[in-house]
Every structure is written in structure tokens, then in C-alpha cells.
VOPAGU-2260 file (C-alpha; in pm, 1 decimal, decimal comma):
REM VOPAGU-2260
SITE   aa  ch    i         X         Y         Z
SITE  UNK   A    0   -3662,9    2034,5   -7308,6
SITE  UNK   A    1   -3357,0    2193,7   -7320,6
SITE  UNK   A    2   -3138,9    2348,2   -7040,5
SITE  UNK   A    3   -2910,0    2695,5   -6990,1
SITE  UNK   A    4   -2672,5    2695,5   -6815,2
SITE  UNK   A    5   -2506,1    3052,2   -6728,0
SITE  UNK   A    6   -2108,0    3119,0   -6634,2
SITE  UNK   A    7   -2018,8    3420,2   -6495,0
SITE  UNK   A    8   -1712,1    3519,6   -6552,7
SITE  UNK   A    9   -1533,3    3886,2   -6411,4
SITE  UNK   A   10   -1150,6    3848,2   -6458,7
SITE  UNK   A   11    -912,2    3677,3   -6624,2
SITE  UNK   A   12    -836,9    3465,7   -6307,4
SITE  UNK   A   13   -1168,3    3316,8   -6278,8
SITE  UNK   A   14   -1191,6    3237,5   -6646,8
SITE  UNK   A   15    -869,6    3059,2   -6647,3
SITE  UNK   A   16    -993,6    2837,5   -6381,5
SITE  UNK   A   17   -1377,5    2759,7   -6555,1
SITE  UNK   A   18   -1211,3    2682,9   -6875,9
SITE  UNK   A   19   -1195,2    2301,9   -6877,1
SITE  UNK   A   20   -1600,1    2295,2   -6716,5
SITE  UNK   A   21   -1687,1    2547,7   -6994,0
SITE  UNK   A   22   -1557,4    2252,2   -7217,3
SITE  UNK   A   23   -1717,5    1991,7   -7063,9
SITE  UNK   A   24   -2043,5    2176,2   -6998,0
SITE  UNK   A   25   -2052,4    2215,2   -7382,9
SITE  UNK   A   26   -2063,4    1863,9   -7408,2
SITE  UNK   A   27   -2414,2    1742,7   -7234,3
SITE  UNK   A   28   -2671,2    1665,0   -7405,1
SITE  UNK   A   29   -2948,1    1923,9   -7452,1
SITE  UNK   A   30   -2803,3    2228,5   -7281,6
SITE  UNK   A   31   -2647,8    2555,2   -7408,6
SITE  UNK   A   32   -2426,8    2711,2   -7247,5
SITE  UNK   A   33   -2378,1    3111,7   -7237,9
SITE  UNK   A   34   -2103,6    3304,5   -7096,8
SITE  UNK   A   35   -2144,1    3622,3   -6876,2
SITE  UNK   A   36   -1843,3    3830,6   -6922,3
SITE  UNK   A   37   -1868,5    4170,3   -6696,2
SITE  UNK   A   38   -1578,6    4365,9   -6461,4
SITE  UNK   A   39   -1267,6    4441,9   -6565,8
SITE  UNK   A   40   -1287,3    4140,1   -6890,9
SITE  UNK   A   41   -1411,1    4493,4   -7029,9
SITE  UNK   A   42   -1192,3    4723,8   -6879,0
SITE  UNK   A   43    -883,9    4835,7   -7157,7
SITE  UNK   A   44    -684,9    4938,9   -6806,2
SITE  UNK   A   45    -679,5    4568,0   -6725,3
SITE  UNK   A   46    -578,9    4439,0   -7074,8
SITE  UNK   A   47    -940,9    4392,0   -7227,0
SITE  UNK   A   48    -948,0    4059,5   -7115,3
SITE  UNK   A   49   -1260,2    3935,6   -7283,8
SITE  UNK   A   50   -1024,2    3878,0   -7602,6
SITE  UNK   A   51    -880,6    3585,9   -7490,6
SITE  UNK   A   52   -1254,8    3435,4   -7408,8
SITE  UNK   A   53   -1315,2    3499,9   -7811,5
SITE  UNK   A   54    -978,2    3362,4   -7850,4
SITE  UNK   A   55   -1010,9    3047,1   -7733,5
SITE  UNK   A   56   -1270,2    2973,5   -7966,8
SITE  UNK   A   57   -1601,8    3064,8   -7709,6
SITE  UNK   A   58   -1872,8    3274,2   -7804,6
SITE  UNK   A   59   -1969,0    3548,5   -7534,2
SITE  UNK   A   60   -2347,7    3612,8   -7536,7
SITE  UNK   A   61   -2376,0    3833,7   -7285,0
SITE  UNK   A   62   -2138,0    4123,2   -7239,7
SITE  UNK   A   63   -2227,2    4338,1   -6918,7
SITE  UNK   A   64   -2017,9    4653,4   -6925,9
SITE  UNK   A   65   -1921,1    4918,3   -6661,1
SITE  UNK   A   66   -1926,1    4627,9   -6402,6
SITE  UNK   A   67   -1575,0    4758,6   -6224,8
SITE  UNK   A   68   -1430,9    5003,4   -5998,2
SITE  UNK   A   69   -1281,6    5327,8   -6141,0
SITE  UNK   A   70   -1026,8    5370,1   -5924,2
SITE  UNK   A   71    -958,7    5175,9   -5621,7
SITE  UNK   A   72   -1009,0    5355,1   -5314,7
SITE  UNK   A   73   -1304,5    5199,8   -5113,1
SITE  UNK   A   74   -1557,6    5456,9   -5261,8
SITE  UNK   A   75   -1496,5    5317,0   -5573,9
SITE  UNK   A   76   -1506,5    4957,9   -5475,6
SITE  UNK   A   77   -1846,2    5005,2   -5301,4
SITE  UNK   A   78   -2016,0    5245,0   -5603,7
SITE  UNK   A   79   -1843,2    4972,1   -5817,3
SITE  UNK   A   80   -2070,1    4712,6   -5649,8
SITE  UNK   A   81   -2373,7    4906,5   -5591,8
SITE  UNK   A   82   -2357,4    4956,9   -6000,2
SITE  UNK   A   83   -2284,3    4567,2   -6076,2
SITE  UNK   A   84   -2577,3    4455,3   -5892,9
SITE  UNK   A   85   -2803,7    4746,7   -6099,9
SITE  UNK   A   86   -2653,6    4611,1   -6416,3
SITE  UNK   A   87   -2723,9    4260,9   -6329,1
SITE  UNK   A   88   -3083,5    4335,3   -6161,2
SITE  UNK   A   89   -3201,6    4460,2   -6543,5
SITE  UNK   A   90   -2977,2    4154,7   -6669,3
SITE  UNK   A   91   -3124,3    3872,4   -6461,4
SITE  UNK   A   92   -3491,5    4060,3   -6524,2
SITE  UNK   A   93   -3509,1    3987,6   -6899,3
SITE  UNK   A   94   -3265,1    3623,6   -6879,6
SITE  UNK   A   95   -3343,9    3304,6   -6757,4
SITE  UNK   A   96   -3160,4    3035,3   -6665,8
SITE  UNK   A   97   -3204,6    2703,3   -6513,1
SITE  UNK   A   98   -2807,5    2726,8   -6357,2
SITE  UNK   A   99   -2560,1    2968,1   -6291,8
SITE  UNK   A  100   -2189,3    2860,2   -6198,7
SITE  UNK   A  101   -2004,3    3155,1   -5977,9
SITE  UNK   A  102   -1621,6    3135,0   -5875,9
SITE  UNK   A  103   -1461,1    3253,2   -5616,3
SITE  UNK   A  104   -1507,2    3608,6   -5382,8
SITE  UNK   A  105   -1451,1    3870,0   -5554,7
SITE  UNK   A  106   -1675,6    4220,0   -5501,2
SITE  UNK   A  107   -1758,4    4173,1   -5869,7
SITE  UNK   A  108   -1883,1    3843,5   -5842,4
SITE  UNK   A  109   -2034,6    3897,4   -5474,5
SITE  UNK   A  110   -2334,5    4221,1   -5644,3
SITE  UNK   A  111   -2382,6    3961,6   -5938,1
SITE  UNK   A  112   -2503,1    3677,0   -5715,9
SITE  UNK   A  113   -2675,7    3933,2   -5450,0
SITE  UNK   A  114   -2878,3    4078,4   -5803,1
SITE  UNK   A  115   -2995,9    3676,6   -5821,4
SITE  UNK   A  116   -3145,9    3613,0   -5531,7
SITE  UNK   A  117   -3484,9    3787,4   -5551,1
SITE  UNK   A  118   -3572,6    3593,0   -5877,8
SITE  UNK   A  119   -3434,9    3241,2   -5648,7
SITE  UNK   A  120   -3205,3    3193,8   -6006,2
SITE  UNK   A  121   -3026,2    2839,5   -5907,1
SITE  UNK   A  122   -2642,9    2975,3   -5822,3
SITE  UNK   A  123   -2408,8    2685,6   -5816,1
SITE  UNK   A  124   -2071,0    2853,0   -5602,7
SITE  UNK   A  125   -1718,6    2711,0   -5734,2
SITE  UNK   A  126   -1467,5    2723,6   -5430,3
SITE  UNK   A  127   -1644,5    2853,4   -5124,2
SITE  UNK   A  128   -1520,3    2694,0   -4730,9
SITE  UNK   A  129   -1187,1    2838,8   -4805,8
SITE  UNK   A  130   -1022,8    3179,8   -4570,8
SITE  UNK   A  131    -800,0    3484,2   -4639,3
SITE  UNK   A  132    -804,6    3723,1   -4364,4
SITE  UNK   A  133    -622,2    3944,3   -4523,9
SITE  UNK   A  134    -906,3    4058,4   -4777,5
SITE  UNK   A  135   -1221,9    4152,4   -4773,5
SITE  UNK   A  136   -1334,4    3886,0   -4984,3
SITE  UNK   A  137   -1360,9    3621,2   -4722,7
SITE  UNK   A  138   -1718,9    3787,6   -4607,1
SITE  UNK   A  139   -1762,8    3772,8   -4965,4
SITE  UNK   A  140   -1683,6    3448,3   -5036,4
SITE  UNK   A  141   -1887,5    3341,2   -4728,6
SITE  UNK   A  142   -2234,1    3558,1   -4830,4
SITE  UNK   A  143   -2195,4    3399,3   -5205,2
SITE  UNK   A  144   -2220,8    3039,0   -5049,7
SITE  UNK   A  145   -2557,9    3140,9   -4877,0
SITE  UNK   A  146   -2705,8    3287,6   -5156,8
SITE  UNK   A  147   -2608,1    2968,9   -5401,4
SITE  UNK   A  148   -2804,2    2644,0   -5420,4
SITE  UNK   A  149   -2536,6    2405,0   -5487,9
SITE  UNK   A  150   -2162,5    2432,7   -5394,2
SITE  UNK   A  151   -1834,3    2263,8   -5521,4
SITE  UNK   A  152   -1546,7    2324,7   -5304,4
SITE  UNK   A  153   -1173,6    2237,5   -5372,8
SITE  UNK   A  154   -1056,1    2004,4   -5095,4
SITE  UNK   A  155   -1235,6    1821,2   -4830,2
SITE  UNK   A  156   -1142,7    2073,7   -4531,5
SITE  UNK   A  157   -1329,7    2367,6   -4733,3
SITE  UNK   A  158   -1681,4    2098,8   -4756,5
SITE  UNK   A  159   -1701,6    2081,2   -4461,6
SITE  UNK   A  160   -1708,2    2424,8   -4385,3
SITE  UNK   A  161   -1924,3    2456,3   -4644,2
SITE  UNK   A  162   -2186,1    2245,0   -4483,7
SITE  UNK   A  163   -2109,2    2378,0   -4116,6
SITE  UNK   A  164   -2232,8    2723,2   -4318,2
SITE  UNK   A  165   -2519,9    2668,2   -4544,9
SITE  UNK   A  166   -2618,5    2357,3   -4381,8
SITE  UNK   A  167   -2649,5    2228,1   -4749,4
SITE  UNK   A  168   -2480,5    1908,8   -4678,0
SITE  UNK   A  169   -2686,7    1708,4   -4941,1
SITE  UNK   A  170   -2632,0    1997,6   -5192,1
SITE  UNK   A  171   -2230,5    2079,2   -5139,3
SITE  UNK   A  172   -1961,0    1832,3   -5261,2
SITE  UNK   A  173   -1582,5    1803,2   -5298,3
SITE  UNK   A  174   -1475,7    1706,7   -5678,1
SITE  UNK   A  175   -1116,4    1926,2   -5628,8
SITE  UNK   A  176    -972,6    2218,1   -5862,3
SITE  UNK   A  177   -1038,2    2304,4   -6193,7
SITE  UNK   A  178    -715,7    2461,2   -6244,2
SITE  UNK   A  179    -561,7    2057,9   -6145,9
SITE  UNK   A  180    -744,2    1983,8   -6491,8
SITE  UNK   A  181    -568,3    2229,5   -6655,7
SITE  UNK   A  182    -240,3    2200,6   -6532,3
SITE  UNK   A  183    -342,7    1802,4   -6664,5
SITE  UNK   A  184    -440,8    1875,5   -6997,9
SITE  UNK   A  185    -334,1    2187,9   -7137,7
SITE  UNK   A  186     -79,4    2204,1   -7372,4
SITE  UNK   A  187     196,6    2435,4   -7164,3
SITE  UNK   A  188     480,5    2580,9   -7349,2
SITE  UNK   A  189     826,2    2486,4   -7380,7
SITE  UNK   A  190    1135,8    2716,0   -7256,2
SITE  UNK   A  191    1193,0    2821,6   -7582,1
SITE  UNK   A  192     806,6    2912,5   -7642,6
SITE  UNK   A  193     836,3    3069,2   -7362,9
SITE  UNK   A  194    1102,2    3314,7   -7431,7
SITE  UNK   A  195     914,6    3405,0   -7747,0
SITE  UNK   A  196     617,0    3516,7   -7558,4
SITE  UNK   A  197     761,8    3669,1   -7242,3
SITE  UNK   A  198    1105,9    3801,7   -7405,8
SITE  UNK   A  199    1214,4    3625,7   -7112,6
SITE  UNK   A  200    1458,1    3309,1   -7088,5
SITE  UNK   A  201    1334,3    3073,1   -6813,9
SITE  UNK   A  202    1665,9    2839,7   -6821,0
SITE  UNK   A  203    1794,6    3119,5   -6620,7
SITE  UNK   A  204    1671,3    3172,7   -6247,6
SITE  UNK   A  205    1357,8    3303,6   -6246,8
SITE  UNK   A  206    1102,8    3464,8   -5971,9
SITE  UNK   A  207     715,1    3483,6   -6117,7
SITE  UNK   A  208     550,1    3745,1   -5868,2
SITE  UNK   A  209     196,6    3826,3   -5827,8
SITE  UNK   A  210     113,8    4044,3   -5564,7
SITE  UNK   A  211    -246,1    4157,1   -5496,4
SITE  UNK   A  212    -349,7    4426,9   -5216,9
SITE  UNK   A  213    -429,6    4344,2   -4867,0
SITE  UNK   A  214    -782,6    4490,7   -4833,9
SITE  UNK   A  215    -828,0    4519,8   -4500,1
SITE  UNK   A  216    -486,6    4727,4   -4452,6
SITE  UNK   A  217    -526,5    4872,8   -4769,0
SITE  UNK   A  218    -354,2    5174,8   -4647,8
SITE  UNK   A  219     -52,4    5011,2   -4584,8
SITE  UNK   A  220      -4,0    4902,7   -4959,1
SITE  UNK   A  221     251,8    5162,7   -4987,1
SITE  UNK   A  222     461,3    5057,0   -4765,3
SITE  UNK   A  223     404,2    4674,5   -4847,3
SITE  UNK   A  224     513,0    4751,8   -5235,8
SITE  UNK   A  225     792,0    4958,5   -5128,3
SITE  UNK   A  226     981,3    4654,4   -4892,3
SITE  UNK   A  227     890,5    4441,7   -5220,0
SITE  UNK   A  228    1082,8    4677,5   -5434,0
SITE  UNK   A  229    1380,5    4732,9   -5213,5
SITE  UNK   A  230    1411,7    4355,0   -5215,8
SITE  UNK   A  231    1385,3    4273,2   -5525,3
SITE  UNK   A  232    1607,0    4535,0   -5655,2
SITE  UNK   A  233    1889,7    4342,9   -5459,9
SITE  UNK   A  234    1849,5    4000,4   -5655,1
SITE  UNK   A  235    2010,8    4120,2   -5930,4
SITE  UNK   A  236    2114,7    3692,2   -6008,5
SITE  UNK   A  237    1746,1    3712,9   -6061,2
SITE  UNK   A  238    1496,9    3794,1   -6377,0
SITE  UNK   A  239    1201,8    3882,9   -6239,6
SITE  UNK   A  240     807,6    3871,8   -6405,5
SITE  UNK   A  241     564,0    4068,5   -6232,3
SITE  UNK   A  242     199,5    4031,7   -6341,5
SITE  UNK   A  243      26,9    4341,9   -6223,6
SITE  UNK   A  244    -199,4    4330,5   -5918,2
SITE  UNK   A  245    -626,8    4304,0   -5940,8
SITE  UNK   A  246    -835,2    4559,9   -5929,6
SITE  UNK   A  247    -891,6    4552,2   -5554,1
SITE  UNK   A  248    -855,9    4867,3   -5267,7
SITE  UNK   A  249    -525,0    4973,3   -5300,9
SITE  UNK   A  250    -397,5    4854,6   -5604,2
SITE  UNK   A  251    -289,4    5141,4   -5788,1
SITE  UNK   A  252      12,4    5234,2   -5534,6
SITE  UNK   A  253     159,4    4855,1   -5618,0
SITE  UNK   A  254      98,7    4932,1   -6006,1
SITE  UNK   A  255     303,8    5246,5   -6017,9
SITE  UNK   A  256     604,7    5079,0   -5755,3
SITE  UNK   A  257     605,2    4783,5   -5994,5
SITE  UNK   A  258     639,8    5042,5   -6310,0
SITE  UNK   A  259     902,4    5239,3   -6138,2
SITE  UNK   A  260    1067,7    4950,2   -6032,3
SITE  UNK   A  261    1143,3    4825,8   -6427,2
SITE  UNK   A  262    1229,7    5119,4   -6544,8
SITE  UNK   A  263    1506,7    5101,2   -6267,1
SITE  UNK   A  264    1616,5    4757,8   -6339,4
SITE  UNK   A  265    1678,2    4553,5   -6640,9
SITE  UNK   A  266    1606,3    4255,5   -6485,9
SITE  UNK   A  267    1301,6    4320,2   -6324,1
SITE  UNK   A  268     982,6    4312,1   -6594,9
SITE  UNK   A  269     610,8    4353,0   -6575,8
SITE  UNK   A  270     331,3    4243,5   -6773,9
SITE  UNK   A  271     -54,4    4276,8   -6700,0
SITE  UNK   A  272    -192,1    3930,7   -6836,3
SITE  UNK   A  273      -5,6    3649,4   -7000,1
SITE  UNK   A  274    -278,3    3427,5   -7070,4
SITE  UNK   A  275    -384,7    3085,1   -6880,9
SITE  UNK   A  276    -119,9    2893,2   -7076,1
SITE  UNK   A  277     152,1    3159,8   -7017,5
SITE  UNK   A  278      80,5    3240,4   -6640,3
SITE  UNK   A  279      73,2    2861,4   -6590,4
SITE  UNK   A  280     375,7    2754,5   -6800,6
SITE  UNK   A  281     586,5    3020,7   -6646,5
SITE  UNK   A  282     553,4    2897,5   -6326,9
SITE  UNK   A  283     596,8    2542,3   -6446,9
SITE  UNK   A  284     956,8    2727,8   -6551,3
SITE  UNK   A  285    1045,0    2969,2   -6275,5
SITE  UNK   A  286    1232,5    2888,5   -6001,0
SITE  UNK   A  287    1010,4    2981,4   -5751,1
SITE  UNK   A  288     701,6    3206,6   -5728,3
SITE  UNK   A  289     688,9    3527,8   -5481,0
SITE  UNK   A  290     372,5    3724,9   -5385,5
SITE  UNK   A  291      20,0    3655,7   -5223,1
SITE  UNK   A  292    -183,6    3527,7   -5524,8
SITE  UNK   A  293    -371,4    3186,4   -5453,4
SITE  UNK   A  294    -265,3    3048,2   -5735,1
SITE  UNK   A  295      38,3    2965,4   -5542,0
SITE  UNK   A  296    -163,8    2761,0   -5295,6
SITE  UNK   A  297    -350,4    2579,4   -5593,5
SITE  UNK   A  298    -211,9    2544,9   -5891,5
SITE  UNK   A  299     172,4    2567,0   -5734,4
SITE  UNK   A  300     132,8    2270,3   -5543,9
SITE  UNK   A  301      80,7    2047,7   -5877,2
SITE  UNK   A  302     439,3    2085,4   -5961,2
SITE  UNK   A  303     501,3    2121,8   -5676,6
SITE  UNK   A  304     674,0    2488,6   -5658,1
SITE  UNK   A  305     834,4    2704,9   -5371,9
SITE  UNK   A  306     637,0    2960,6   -5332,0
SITE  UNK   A  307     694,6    3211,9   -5081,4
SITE  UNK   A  308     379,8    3357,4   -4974,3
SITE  UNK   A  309     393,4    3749,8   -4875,8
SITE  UNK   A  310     198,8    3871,9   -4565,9
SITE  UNK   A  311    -180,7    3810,5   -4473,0
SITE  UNK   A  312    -413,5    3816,5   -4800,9
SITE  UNK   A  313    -450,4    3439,6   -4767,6
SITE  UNK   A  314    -419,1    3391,2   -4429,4
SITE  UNK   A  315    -634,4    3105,1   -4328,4
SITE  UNK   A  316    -607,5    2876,5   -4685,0
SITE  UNK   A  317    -453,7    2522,5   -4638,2
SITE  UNK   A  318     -66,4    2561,4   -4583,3
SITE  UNK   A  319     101,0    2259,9   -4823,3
SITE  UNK   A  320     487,3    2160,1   -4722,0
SITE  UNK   A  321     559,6    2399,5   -5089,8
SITE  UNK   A  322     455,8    2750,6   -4897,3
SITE  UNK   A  323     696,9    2960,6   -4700,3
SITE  UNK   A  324     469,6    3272,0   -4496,7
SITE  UNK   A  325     702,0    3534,4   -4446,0
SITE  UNK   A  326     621,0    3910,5   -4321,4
SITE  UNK   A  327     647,3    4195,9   -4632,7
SITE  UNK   A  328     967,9    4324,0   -4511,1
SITE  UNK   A  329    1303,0    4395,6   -4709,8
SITE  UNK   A  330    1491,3    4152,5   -4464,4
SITE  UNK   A  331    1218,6    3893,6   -4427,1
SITE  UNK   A  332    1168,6    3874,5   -4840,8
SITE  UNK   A  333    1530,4    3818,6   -4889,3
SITE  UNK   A  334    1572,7    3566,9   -4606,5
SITE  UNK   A  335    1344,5    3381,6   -4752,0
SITE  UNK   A  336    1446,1    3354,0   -5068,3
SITE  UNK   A  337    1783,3    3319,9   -4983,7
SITE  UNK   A  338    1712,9    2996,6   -4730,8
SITE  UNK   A  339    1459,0    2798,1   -5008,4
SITE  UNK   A  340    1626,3    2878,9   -5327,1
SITE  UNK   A  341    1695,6    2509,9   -5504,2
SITE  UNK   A  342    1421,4    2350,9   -5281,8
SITE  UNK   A  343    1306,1    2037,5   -5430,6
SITE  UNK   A  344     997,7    1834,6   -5408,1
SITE  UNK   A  345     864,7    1464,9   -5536,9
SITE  UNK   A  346     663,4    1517,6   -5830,3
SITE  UNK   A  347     280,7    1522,0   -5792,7
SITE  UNK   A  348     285,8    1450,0   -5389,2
SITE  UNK   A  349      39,9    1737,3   -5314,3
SITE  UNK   A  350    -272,4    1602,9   -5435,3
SITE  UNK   A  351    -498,3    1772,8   -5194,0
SITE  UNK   A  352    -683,6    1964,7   -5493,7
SITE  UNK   A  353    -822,8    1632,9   -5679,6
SITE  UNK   A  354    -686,3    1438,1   -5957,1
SITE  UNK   A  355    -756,6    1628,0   -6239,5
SITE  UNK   A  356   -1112,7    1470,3   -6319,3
SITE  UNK   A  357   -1290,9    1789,2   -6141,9
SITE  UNK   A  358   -1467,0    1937,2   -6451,2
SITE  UNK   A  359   -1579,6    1549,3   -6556,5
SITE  UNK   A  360   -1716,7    1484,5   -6184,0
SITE  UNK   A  361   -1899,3    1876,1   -6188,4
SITE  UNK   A  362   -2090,5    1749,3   -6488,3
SITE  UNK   A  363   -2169,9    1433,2   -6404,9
SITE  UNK   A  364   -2320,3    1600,2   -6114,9
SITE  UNK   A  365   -2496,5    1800,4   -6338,8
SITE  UNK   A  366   -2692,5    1572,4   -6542,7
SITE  UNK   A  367   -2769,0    1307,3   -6322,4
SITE  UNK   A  368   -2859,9    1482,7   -6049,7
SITE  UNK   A  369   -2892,7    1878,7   -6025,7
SITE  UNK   A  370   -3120,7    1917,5   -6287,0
SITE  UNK   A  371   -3321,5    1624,6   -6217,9
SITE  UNK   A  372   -3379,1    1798,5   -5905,1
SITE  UNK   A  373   -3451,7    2095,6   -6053,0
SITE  UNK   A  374   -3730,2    1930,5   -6247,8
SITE  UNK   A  375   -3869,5    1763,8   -5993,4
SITE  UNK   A  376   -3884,8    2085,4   -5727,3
């Protein structure tokens, strides 16, 4: 008998992360394997991200549209999710599926799973345990573990809160990142390939800046993207590569200080999406990464790279000897940057996030023992 297996998949953050288990997940025996591309992989605004899913080679089955917010006050974040979960209560009514892999927190993600649990579809929750204060998402992140069956978390701290939650202790277990696989295995580019996609020239000292909105002070966005802009427009020794914030509460005020900001400086530059093998070989490049993204908690601490973390969004996640916290003020941005520029670290001495064997050890898990519990319940 064969078996389905379901990803869902909402942004181009969460897709970059599943891509080495969408791989690997291809490879059992018996089982298909159907991506479930919905939020803003469909939204033109936020670069049409489902093209690069088709680009890498992956057929998407199932393409759930109008599954984002239309603007990003909290009205629209809220009818955003009451319309996801409407979408995916018609969606999970007339598809079955023996597993479905979540990531992460987001709202998106949060009305999918919710949709799920009154037909009791087997949820298997990538990257629960872990805190950020300063978004919404952590009661997110929390209410997606207790609606999921099975849990893979990225570092033995988040397990065990993991367990201390569900109290799925024989269901939950630590295998580390996906994104540690493909920092491993993909193919990132060179300086020179580089330039050629970004226009940029990474020999030359570089900040890489995400920076999302903090949702619970969402109205104080303003002011947050305004002391990022006054900073940055003072490092003129810098080039600077902003990818443009989420679609999250507040967002649109840091899109249009960002846009203002280039067309005020030739030095500063901003781009929407670069791709999982540009956003990752860029900050293999840069000389140090500036923002609140978790990606500098994860994937920076393979290099390992300074990354100096802005304000509260994360707020809670493990703090590795790579992160500076500093307050999203002019001065404080600066000072920062100023005091760790030319930091140094020994090559792969943050392993807290696995080995790189995380999408091999998922799978494993799969066919020995998740669905032959499956079967047997």
C-alpha cells in the first residue's frame, strides 16, 4: 500500500529549509510526496515565490491561493487567517493524507494546521520548543505543537520543551536543522557568482540585513526602521543588501524606509528574494549579518558569522558566542558594529543544530517507525 506524505509550504523561508527532506522524502520506498504551496508563494507583491519550487525541479500539486494578508495591519493578519483555515477546511475535506510535515510559526502555517485537526490528519511539526517574544508567533508556534502528532525540534533544549508541552515524549525527537544540511550540501556560489547575481561584489565589506517586524510592538515599526536607516546611512565603508521584511503586522512601514533608503544611497541595495543558494551564499560572503531574522541564529552559526541581532523578535532562542543583542537605536546599531567588525571564529565550533544528517535521520524515522505506527493504530 502506498503512502502520502503532504508538505506545506507558505514562504520562501520555510521552503528553503524543507528542501533537502523534500529530497530525501522522495526517496522511500512506496510513498509520494505532494507539495502544498499557499500564502504569499502566490502573492506577485512577495516575488511569486512558488517559481523557484518549479525551479528546482519539484512538481507542486496543490496550489492554495488567497492564503495571505492584504495588507498588514492586524485586521488583515486575522481575516488573513480566518480565510486560510476556510481554504484549507474545503482542501483537507476532499485530500487525504497519511502525514503532513509543518515548519515553523507563522499565522499562515498556524489556520492550516488548526483546518487539520477535526479530520485528526497526522501533523508532524518541524522546529517547535523554540521562543521569540518579540512576535506573535511564539503562541503560534506553541498551539501548532499541540495540534501535531509527531515533532522534530532543532537542538536538544527546544525537545525538551517540546515534551514539557505536549507531553509527547515518545513521539518528539531531536535530529537538528535542515538548513545544517543545506549549508552541507548545496552547491553555494563563488564571489564572482555572486556579483553576477546580486550586482554586488562581496570581496568588499559587506552587511546582509534582514529585518522582520516586531509583532507585538508593531506600532513602533516606524520608529524601529527609521534608527535602522539613520545608521546605516552612516556606514558609507559599507555595501549593504537588504532582503525585504515578511509579510507580518507592520511590515509595510520597513518596506517603504528600506526603498527610500536606496534611492538615497548608492551603497545601500534591496532585493525581495535571492533564492536559498543566494541568501545562503551571501552570508557565507558578507562580513557580518544585521537584523532580527532567525536565520542568523541557525544557519549563521555554521560558518560561524557575527551577527548582530536587532531588538526583541527572537528574544528567548538559544544565544551562540556568534550573536551580539543590541537595542534598535542609531547609537546602539553603530556601536555594535563598530566594536565586532573583523570578529573571527574557529570553523564549524557551533554545532548545536546537528551535523548535517537531519533530513536522513527525519526519514529514517519515517519508515521505520511513524508509519508503522500509523498502521498499527
Amino acid at each position: 500500500m502506498g503512502v502520502k506524505i503532504g508538505i506545506l509550504t507558505s514562504s520562501r523561508a520555510d521552503y528553503s529549509i524543507y528542501y533537502p527532506l523534500i529530497l530525501k522524502a522522495m526517496e522511500l520506498p512506496n510513498t509520494e510526496v505532494e507539495i502544498i504551496a499557499f500564502g504569499t508563494h502566490l502573492s506577485e507583491n512577495h516575488g511569486y515565490t512558488l517559481n523557484h519550487i518549479l525551479a528546482d525541479g519539484f512538481e507542486v500539486k496543490h496550489q492554495l491561493k488567497n492564503c495571505y494578508a492584504l495588507d498588514d495591519s492586524p485586521l488583515g493578519i486575522s481575516l488573513a487567517m480566518a480565510n486560510t483555515s476556510k481554504v484549507f477546511a474545503e482542501f483537507w475535506n476532499k485530500n487525504k493524507f497519511d502525514l503532513v510535515f509543518c515548519l515553523g510559526d507563522r499565522y499562515e502555517m498556524f489556520a492550516a494546521v488548526s483546518a487539520a485537526v477535526p479530520f485528526q490528519i497526522n501533523i508532524a511539526h518541524l522546529y517547535g520548543g523554540e521562543r521569540t517574544e518579540g512576535a506573535i508567533d511564539d503562541c503560534l508556534r506553541h498551539a501548532i505543537s499541540l495540534m501535531s502528532t509527531w515533532h522534530f525540534t532543532a537542538c536538544e533544549d527546544y525537545k525538551k520543551r517540546v515534551e514539557e508541552l505536549t507531553l509527547h515524549k515518545n513521539r518528539t525527537f531531536n535530529y537538528g536543522h535542515l538548513s545544517i544540511d543545506n549549508l552541507k550540501r548545496l552547491p553555494l556560489l563563488s564571489i564572482e557568482d555572486l556579483k553576477v547575481k546580486t550586482g554586488l561584489d562581496f570581496s568588499q565589506p559587506t552587511i546582509l540585513c534582514t529585518f522582520h517586524p516586531e509583532t507585538i510592538n508593531f506600532d513602533q515599526n516606524v520608529i524601529f526602521a527609521n534608527e535602522i536607516a539613520m545608521a546605516f546611512s552612516e556606514l558609507t565603508e559599507y555595501q549593504i543588501l537588504i532582503t525585504m521584511p515578511n509579510s507580518d503586522t507592520g511590515s509595510q512601514p520597513i518596506r517603504d524606509e528600506f526603498t527610500k533608503l536606496e534611492s538615497n544611497n548608492s551603497n545601500i541595495h534591496t532585493t525581495e528574494n535571492l533564492g536559498t543558494i543566494g541568501y545562503l551564499s551571501a552570508m557565507k560572503h558578507c562580513s557580518m549579518m544585521v537584523g532580527n531574522t532567525s536565520s542568523g541564529f541557525v544557519e549563521a552559526s555554521f560558518f560561524p558569522k557575527t551577527v548582530i541581532n536587532l531588538g526583541e523578535r527572537q528574544t528567548g532562542r538559544i544565544v551562540t558566542s556568534n550573536i551580539i543583542n543590541t537595542k534598535i537605536t542609531k547609537h546602539e546599531i553603530l556601536g555594535a558594529i563598530s566594536a565586532n567588525r573583523g570578529n573571527t571564529y574557529e570553523e564549524g565550533k557551533i554545532q548545536i543544530y546537528g551535523n548535517g544528517e537531519t533530513a536522513i535521520s527525519i526519514c529514517s524515522e519515517i519508515q521505520h517507525h511513524i508509519l508503522k505506527n500509523l498502521y498499527q493504530s
